[in-house]
C-alpha positions as CSV (number, residue, x, y, z in Angstrom):
1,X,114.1,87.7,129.3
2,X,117.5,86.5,128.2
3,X,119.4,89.4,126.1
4,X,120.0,87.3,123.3
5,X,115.6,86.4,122.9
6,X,114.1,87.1,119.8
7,X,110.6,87.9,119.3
8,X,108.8,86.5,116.7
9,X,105.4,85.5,116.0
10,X,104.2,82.0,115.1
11,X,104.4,83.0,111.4
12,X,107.8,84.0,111.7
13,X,108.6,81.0,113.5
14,X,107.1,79.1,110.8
15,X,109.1,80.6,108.1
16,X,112.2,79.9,109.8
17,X,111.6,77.0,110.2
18,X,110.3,75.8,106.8
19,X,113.6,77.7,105.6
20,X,115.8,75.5,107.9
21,X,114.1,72.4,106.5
22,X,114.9,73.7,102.5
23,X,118.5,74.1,104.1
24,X,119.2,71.0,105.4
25,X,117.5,69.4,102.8
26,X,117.3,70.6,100.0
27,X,120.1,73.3,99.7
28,X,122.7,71.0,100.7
29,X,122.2,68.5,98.7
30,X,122.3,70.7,95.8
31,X,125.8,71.6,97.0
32,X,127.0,68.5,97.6
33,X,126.1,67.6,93.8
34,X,128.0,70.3,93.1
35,X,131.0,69.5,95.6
36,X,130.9,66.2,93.4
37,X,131.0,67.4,90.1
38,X,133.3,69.6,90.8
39,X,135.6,67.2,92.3
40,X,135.2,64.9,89.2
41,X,136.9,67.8,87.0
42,X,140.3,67.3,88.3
43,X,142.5,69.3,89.6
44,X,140.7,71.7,92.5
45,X,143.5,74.1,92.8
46,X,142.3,76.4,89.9
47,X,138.7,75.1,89.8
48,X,136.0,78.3,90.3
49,X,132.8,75.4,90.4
50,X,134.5,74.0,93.4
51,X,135.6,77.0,94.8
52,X,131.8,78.6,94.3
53,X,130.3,75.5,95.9
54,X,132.5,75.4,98.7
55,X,131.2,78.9,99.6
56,X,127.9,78.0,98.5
57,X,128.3,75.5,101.7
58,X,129.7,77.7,104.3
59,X,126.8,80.1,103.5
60,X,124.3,77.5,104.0
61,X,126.1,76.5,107.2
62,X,126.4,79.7,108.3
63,X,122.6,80.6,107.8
64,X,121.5,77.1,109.4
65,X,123.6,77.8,112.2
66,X,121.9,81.2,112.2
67,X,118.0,79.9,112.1
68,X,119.4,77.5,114.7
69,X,120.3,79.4,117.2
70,X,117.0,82.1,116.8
71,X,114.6,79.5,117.3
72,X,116.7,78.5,120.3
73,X,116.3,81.9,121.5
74,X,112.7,82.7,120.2
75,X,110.3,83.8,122.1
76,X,107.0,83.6,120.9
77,X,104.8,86.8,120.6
78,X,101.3,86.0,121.6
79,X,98.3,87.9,121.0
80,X,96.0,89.5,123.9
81,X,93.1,90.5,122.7
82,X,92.1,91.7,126.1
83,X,94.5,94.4,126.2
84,X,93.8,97.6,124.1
85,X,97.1,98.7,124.0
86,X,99.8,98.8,121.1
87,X,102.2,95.9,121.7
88,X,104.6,93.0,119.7
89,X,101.9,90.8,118.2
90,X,99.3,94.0,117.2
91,X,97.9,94.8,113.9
92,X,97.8,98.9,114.2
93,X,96.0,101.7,111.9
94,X,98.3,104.5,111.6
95,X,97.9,108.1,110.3
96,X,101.6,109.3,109.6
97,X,102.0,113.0,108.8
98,X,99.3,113.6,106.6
99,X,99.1,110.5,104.8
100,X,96.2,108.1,104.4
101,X,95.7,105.7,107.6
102,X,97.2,102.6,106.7
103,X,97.4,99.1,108.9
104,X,100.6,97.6,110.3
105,X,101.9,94.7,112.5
106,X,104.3,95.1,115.0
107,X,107.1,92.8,114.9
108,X,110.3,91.8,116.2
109,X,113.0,93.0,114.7
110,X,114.0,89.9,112.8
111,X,110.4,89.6,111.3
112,X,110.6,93.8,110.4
113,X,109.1,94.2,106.8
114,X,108.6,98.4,105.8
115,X,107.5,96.7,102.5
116,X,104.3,94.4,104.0
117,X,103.8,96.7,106.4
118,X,105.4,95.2,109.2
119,X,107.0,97.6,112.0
120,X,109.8,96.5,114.2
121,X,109.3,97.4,118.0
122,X,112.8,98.2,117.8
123,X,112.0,101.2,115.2
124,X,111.9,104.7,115.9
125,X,107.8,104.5,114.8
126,X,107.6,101.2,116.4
127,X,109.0,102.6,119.8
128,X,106.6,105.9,119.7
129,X,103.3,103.5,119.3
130,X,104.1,100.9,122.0
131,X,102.1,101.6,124.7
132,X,99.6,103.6,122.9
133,X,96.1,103.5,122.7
134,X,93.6,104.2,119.9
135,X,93.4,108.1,119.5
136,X,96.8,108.7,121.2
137,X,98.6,111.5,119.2
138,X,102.3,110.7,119.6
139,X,105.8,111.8,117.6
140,X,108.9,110.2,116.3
141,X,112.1,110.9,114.9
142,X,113.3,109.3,112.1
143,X,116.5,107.9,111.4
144,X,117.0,110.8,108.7
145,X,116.1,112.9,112.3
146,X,113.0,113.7,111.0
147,X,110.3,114.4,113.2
148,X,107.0,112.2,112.4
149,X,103.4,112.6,113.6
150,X,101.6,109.3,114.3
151,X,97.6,109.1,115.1
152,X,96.8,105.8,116.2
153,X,93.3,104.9,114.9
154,X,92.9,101.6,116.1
155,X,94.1,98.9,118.1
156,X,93.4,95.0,117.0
């Protein structure tokens, strides 16, 4: 595996992708209107619409370039259901402290969403599970340095 891989499921893939397309579509011609109008105005030495639609562009450039080059590099997380231990690709049920059990995906890092319950493998939870099986017992550290208790509870 090349350093510079990222790991992404086929959703993930498929957002990029459908992002990429709004880019160079949709986004960029939006600009260009923009560019256009602005241009029509006069003088673009002391113009702020042509100065915010030029960096308008190079963001949308930049992020193309971006989504680009990941999908160049993806590598696609698939799922085996054969194997019953916690890896990239795996929903998860997991008993934090004394919280109530909750489910999770494990993710690449690029796809990592606390918020929809999606765990990077690259986190410091995401690390202690890897590897685990359902009823391992296993402890991480937080980036606050916290120490965390994690039950796994299941395995899909």
């Amino acid at each position: 595996m090349e350093n510079n891989s990222h790991k992404l499921t086929q959703k993930g893939i498929d957002k990029l992708k459908g992002e990429l397309e709004r880019l160079k579509t949709v986004e960029r011609d939006r600009v260009l209107e923009a560019l256009r109008e602005a241009r029509s105005q006069g003088d673009l030495s002391e113009n702020a619409d042509y100065d915010t639609a030029r960096s308008d562009q190079a963001r949308i450039e930049t992020r193309i370039k971006e989504i680009e080059n990941i999908l160049k590099h993806a590598e696609l997380i698939t799922d085996d259901r054969t194997n019953n231990r916690v890896s990239i690709g795996k929903t998860v049920t997991l008993k934090i402290n004394d919280q109530k059990p909750e489910d999770y995906n494990i993710v690449g890092s690029l796809e990592a969403d606390p918020f929809d319950k999606k765990i990077s493998n690259e986190s410091p939870i995401g690390k202690a599970v890897i590897g685990g099986k359902k009823g391992d017992k296993v402890r991480a550290k937080t980036a606050a340095n916290k120490e965390t208790e994690i039950e796994i509870l299941n395995v899909k």
